[in-house]
C-alpha positions as a Markdown table, in Angstrom:
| # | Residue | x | y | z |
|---|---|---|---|---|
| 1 | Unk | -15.6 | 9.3 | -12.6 |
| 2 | Unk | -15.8 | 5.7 | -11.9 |
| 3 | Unk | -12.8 | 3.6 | -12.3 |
| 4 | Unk | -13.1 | 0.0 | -13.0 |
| 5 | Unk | -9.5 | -1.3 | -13.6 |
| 6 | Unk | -5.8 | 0.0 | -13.4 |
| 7 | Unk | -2.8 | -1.2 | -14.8 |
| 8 | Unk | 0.7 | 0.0 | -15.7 |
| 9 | Unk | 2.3 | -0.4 | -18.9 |
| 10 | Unk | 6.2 | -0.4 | -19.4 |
| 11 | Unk | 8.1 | -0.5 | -22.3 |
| 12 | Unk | 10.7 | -2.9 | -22.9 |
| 13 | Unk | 12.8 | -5.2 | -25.3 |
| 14 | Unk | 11.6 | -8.5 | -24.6 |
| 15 | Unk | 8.0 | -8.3 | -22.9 |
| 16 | Unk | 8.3 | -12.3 | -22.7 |
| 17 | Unk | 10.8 | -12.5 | -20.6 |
| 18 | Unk | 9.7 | -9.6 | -18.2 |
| 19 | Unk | 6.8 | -11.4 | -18.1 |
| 20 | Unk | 8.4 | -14.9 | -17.3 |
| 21 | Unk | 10.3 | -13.1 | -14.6 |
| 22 | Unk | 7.1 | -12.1 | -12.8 |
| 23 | Unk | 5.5 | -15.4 | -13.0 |
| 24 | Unk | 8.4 | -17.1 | -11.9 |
| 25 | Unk | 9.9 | -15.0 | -8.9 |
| 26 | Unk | 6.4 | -13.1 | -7.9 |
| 27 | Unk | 3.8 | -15.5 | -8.6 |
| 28 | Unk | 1.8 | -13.2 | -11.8 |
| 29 | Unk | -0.6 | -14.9 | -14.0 |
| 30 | Unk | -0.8 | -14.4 | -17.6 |
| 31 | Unk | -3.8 | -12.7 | -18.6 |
| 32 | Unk | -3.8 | -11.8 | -22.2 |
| 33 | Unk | -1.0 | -12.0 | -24.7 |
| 34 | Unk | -0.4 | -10.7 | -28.2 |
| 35 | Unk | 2.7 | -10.4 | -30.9 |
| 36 | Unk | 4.9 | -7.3 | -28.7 |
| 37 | Unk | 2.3 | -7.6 | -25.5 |
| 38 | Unk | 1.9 | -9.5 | -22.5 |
| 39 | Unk | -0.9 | -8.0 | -19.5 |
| 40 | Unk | -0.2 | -10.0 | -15.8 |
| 41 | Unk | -2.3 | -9.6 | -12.6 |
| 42 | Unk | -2.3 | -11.0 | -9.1 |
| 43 | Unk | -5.4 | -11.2 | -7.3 |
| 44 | Unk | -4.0 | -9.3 | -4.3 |
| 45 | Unk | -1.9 | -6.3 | -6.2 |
| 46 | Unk | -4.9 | -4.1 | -7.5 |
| 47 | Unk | -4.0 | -3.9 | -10.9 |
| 48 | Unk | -2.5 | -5.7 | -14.0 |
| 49 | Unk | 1.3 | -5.5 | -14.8 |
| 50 | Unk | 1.3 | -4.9 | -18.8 |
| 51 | Unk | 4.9 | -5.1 | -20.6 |
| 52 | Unk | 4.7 | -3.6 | -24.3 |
| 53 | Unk | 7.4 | -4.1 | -27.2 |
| 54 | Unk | 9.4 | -0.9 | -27.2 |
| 55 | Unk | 9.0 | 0.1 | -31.3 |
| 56 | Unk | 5.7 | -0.5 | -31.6 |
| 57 | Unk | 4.2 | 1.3 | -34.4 |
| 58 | Unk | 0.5 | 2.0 | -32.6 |
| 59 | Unk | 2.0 | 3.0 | -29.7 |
| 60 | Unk | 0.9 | 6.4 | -28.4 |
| 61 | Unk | 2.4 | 9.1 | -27.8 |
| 62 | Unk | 6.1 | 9.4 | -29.3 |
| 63 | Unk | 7.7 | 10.8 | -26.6 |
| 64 | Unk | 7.1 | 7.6 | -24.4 |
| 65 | Unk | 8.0 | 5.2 | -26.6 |
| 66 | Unk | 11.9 | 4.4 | -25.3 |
| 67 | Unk | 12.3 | 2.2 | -22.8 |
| 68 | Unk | 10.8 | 1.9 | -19.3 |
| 69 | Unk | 13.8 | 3.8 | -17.2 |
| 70 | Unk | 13.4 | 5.3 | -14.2 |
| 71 | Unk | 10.6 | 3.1 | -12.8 |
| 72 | Unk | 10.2 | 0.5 | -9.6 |
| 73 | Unk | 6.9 | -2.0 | -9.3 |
| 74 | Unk | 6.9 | -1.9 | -5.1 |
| 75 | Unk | 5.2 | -4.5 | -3.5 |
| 76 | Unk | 4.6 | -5.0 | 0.7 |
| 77 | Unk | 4.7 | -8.1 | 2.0 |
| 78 | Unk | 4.4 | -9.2 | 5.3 |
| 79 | Unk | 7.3 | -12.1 | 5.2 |
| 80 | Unk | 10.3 | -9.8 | 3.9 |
| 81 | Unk | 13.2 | -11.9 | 4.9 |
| 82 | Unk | 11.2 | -15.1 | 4.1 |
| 83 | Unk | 10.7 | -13.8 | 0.3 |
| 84 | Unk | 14.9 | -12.8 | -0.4 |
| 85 | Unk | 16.0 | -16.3 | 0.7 |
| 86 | Unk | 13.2 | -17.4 | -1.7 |
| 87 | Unk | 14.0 | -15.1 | -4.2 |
| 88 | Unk | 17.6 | -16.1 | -4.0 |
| 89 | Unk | 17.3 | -19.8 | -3.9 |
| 90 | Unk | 15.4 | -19.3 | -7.2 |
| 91 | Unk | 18.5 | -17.3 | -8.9 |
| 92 | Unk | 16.9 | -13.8 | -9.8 |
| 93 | Unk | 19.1 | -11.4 | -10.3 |
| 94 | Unk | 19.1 | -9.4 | -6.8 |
| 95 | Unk | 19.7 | -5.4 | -8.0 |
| 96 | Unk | 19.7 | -4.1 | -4.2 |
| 97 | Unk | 20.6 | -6.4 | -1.7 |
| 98 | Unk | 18.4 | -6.8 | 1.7 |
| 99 | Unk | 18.7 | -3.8 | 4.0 |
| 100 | Unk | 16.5 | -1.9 | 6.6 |
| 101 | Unk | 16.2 | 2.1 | 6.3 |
| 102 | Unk | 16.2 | 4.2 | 9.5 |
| 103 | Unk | 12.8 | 4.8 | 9.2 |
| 104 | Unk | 11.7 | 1.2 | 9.6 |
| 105 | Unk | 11.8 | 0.3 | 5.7 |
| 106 | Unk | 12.8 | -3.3 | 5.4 |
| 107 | Unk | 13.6 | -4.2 | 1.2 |
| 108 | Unk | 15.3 | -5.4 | -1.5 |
| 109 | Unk | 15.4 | -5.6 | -5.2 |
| 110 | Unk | 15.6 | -7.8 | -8.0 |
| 111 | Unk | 15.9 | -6.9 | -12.1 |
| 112 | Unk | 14.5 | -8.7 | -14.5 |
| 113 | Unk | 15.8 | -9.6 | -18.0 |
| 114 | Unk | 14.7 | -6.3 | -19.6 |
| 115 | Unk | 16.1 | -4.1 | -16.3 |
| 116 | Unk | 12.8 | -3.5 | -14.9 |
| 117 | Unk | 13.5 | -3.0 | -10.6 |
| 118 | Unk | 11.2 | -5.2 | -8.8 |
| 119 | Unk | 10.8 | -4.2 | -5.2 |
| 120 | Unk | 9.6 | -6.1 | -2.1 |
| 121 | Unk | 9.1 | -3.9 | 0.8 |
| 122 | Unk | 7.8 | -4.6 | 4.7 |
| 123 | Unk | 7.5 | -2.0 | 7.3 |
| 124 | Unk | 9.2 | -2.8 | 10.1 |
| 125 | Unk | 7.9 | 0.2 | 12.4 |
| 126 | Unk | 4.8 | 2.0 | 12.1 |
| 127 | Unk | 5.6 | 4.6 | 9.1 |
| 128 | Unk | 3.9 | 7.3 | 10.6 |
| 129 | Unk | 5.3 | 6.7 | 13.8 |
| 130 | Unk | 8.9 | 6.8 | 12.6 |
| 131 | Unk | 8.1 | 10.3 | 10.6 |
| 132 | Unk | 5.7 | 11.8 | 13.4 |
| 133 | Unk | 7.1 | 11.0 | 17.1 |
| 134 | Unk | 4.5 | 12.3 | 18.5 |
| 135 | Unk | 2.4 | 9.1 | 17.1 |
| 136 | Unk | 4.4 | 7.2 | 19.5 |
| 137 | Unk | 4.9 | 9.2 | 23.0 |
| 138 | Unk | 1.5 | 10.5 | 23.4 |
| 139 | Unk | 2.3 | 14.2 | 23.5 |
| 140 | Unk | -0.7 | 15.0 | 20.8 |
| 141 | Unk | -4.0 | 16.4 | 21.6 |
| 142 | Unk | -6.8 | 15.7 | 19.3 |
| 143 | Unk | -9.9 | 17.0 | 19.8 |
| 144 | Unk | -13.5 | 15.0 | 20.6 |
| 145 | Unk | -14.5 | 15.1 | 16.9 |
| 146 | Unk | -10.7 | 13.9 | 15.8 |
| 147 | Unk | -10.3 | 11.3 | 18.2 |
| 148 | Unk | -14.2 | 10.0 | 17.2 |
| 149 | Unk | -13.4 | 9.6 | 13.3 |
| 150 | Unk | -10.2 | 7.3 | 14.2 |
| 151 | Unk | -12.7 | 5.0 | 16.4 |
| 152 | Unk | -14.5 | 4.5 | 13.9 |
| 153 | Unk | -12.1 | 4.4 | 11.2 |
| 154 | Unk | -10.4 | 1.2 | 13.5 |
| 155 | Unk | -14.3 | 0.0 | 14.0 |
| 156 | Unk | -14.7 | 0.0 | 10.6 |
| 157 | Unk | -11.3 | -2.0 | 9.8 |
| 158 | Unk | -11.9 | -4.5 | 12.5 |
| 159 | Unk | -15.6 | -5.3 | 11.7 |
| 160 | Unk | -15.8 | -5.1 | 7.7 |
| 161 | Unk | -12.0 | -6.6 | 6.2 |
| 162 | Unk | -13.9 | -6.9 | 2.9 |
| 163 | Unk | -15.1 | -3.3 | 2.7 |
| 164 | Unk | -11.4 | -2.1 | 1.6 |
| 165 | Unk | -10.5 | -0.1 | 4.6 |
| 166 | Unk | -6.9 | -0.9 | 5.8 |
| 167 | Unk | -4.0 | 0.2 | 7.1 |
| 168 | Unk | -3.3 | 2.8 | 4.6 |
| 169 | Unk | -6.7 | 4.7 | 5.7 |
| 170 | Unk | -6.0 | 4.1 | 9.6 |
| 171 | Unk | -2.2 | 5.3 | 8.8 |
| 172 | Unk | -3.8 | 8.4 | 6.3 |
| 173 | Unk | -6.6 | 9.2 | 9.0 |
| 174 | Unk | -3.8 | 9.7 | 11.8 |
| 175 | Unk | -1.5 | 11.4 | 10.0 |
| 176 | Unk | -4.5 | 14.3 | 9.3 |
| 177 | Unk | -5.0 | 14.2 | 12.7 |
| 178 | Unk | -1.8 | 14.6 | 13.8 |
| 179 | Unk | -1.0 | 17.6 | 11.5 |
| 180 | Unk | -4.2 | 18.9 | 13.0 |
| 181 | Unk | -3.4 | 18.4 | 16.8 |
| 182 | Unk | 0.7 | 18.5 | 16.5 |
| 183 | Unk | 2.7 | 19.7 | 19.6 |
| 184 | Unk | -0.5 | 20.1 | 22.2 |
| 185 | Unk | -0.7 | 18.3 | 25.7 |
| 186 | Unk | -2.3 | 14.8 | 25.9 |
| 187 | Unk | -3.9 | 13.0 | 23.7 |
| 188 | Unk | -7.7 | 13.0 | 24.8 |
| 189 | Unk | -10.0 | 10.2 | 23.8 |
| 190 | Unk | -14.1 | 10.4 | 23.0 |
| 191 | Unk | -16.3 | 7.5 | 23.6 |
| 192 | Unk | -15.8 | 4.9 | 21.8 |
| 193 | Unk | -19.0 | 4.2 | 19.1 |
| 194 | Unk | -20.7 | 1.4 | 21.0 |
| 195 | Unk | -20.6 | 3.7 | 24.9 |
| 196 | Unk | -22.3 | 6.7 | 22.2 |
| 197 | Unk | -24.7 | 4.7 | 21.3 |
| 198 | Unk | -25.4 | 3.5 | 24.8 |
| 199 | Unk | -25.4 | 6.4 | 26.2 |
| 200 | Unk | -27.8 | 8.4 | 23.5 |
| 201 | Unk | -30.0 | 5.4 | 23.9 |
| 202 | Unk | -30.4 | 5.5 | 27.6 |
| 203 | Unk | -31.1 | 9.5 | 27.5 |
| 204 | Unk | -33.7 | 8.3 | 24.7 |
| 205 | Unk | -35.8 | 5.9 | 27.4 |
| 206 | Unk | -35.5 | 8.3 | 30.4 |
| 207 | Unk | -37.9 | 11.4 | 28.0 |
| 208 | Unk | -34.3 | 13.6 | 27.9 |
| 209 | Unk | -34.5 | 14.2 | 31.6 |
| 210 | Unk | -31.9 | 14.3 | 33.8 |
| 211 | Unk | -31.1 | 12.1 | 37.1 |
């Protein structure tokens, strides 16, 4: 399977106005419209926003034709407390006022005409590191082979921003890891890719022998 787009669709009364409210507040364009549908992207979310008219005779199936309840679009930023006093100034309706969770969740949340819960969200401590201690004081051993697929995981990230790899594959990567290598000694670190190739280049030129 190849998949080209992705959106989500909710259900509500007014599409218009849900759709106003994302242009508006969190800076949506309009793609397409039609009598009971409006379908809104960002370049930088991955996927379109699509707001239907609930009572919509082609709509398929029945038993998801009520209202969109239930549901939160979630967005991370990396300017949290910049975007409430924006969002305030511009008079949304804030549903969940600014707070940080003790895991290092900094959000709020705003409703739009219809009810839909719009979420910003920035991470204030490293996820992983909040839910996995271990991340943080070193006391996880990960083998050669372990330890070799995060270098070049962060190589990868560093060298090739366009390629798609981010944080959520470094943050994935260790987490594996980590389940892998949980509660063992110290954390023991392999070459990193350039020293590899260094090294198998110099055993190369010297005919395999050694000095």
């Amino acid at each position: 399977m190849h998949i080209t787009a992705s959106a989500v669709s909710l259900n509500v009364a007014d599409p218009t106005a849900s759709a106003d409210f994302l242009k508006r507040h969190y800076g949506f364009t309009e793609d397409m419209a039609a009598d009971g549908f409006v379908s809104l992207s960002r370049p930088d979310t991955g996927f379109n926003v699509i707001f239907l008219r609930t009572g919509l005779a082609t709509f398929k199936p029945e038993s998801a034709k009520g209202h969109a309840d239930g549901l939160l679009l979630a967005f991370t930023v990396d300017d949290i407390d910049a975007q409430y006093e924006r969002i305030q100034s511009e008079g949304a309706q804030i549903a969940t006022p600014i707070e940080t969770e003790p895991w290092g969740e900094r959000y709020f949340q705003t409703a739009d005409p219809n009810g839909v819960v719009i979420q910003l969200v920035q991470w204030m401590t490293d996820p992983d590191a909040a839910a996995n201690p271990e991340l943080s004081t070193g006391r996880t051993e990960l083998s050669t082979g372990q330890n070799f697929l995060l270098e070049c995981i962060d190589f990868l990230c560093k060298a090739c921003p366009s390629f798609g790899v981010g944080e959520a594959v470094r943050r994935g990567t260790a987490r594996t890891a980590t389940r892998l290598g949980r509660g063992v000694g110290t954390r023991v670190r392999a070459p990193a890719p350039d020293a590899a190739e260094a090294a198998a280049a110099g055993h190369a030129k010297s005919g395999g022998r050694r000095h």
